[in-house]
Every structure is written in structure tokens, then in C-alpha cells.
N, C-alpha and C positions, 0 to 999 in steps of 0.2 A: 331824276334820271332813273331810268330799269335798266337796273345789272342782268347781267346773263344768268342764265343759271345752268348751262350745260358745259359738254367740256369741250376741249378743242383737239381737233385731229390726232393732232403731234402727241397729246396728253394721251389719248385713245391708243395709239401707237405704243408710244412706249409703257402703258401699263399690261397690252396684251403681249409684249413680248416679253416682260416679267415675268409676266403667268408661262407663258412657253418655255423658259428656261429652269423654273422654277419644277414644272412639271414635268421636263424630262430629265434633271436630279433626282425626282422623284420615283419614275419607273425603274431606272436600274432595280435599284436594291429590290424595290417590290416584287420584281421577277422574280430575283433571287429566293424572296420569301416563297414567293408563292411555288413553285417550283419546290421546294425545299417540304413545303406542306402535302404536294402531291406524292411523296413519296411516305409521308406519315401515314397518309391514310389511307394508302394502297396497303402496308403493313398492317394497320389495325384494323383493315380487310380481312387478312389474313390469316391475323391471329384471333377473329371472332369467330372464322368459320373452325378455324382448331379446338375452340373453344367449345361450337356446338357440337359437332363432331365426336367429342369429349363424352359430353353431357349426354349425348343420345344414346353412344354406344354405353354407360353405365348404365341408363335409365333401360333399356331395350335388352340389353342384356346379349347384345350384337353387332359384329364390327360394323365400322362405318368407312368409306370411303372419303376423300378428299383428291378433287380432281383437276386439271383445268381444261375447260371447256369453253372454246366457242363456238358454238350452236348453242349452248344453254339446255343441251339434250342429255349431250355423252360426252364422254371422257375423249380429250384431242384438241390439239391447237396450243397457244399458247397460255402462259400464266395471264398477263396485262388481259386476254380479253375476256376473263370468268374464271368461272372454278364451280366447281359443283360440289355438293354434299351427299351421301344416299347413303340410308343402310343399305348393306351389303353383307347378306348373311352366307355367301360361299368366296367371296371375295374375290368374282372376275374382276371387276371393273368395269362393269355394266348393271347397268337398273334391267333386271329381269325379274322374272316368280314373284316373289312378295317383299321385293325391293321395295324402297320407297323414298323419295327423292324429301330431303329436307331442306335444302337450301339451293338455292340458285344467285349466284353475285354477276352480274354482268360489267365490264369494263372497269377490268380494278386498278387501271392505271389507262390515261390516253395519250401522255406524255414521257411514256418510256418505256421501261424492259424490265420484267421480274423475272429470275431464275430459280429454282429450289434444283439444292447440289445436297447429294445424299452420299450415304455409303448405299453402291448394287447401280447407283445412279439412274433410280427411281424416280419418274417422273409422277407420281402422284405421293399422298400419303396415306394409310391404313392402321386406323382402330380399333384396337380389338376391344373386347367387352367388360375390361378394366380399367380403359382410358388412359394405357400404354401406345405409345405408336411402335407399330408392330415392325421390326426387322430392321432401321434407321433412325440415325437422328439426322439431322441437317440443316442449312438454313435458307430464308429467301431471301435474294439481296435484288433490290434494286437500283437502276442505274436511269437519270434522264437523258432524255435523249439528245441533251447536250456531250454528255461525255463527264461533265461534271464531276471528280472524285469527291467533291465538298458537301456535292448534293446525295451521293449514295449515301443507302441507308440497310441494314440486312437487321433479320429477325432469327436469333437462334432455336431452334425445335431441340430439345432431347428426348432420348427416348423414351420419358415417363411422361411427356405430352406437356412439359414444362419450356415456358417461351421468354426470352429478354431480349434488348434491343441492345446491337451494338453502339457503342460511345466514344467519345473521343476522349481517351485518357489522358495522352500526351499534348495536348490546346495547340497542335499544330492545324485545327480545320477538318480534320479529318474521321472519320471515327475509323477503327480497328475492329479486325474481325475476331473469330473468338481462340483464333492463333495469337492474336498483338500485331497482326499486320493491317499497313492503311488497307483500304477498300480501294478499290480500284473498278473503272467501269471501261476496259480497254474492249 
């Protein structure tokens, strides 16, 4: 006699719907992560162009600017869709005369909202030529666009152009800003 060697419907069935339950256990939390990652790396966007920003203005021996831009031109629009970098040797906040544009970061987040909340409630930031941020410290916090407070995340700026990431000290889920209060993304 020849045995079969395939499977039968019902077996087909119920293995694909195995896999269907199995894979939407699976997506939850994956969002979560992933979601959770998008806000990493919007921040370590962030804090690289602070970094370079830093770096040029020691090297140049002239402030720099840190912007956000969407056009990818000039300074205007929000955080999430750019940022721009330029020396800036008289410190409008435009690339004119012997400006010169160092960095361009396009879409530094496409799943939420970045703020920077300063003292003067400066919507850029400024380098001067010792790789001090000039006039403010502050930080940027981000919020998905869930609403998420588990998912916020914020980057502290001081004014020697020194940066850390806020943490959940308390293991409530939450991290705390650099008052000790949760983050909130109301």
C-alpha cells in the first residue's frame, strides 16, 4: 500500500491558525519596542548634532548654530522634521556671508513630536567658540504619537553643552525629568 504523504485540510487549518494567534501575541509588544526605539534614536539624533556643533565651534573658533528645519535650508518648522547645523559667525540664524552649513539631519522622528523648552524659550540652540551653549540649557523631550508617557523620552542639554538621558528612577515605567517628575506627553 502508498501512504500519503501530505497533510489534510483540518491539519492545514489548524496549524495556520496557530501561527495567526501566535503572531498577533507577538506584535503587541513588538510595537511597543519598536516605538520605544524610535524615540532613542531621534535623541541620539540630537545629541550628535550637539556634539558636532561642539566640535566645530572649538575647531573654527566660531559659534555654531543648531536649528530645526524643514526645508533642510533654514531655520523654521518643527523639531521631528530636521535640524540643521551652520557656523554662524554673527549669530542671526541664517547661513549668510561665510556661513557654512555642516550638517543637515532630515526627519528626526516620523512617529511623534520633539520639543526643546529652554530658559528665553529659544527655539534653536547657540555655540559659542568654547563649546558652551550660549544663554540656555534645556532639554528635548519626545512624545509618540500615541500619547504614550512609557514611551517618552527627553535629553538634558546644560549650559556647558553637556548632555544625559532622562531615567526611570522610581521602576514605575516611567522616566522622570530632571526635576524628578514623570514625563508626560499631554
Amino acid at each position: 500500500m502508498i501512504g500519503n504523504r501530505g497533510i489534510t485540510t483540518l491539519e492545514l487549518c489548524i496549524t495556520l491558525a496557530l501561527i495567526c494567534i501566535l503572531t498577533g501575541l507577538a506584535i503587541t509588544p513588538l510595537r511597543g519596542f519598536v516605538a520605544s526605539k524610535e524615540g532613542d534614536r531621534a535623541l541620539r539624533s540630537i545629541s550628535e548634532l550637539i556634539l558636532i556643533a561642539r566640535s566645530a565651534a572649538a575647531t573654527n573658533g566660531r559659534g555654531v548654530t543648531i536649528c530645526p528645519s524643514s526645508t533642510g535650508l533654514d531655520c523654521g518648522g518643527a523639531w521631528a522634521s530636521g535640524a540643521l547645523v551652520f557656523l554662524d559667525r554673527n549669530f542671526d540664524r541664517e547661513i549668510n556671508q561665510d556661513d557654512k552649513l555642516l550638517r543637515t539631519k532630515r526627519d528626526l522622528t516620523r512617529h511623534g513630536n520633539i520639543t526643546w523648552r529652554a530658559f528665553g524659550n529659544r527655539q534653536y540652540l547657540q555655540v559659542d567658540a568654547r563649546g558652551f551653549i550660549r544663554h540656555q540649557s534645556g532639554n528635548f523631550s519626545f512624545c509618540d504619537a500615541s500619547g504614550n508617557a512609557q514611551l517618552a523620552r527627553q535629553l538634558v542639554v546644560n549650559s556647558a553643552g553637556r548632555m544625559r538621558v532622562a531615567t526611570d528612577s522610581d521602576g514605575d515605567g516611567i522616566r522622570e525629568n530632571s526635576r524628578g517628575k514623570a514625563l508626560s506627553c499631554d
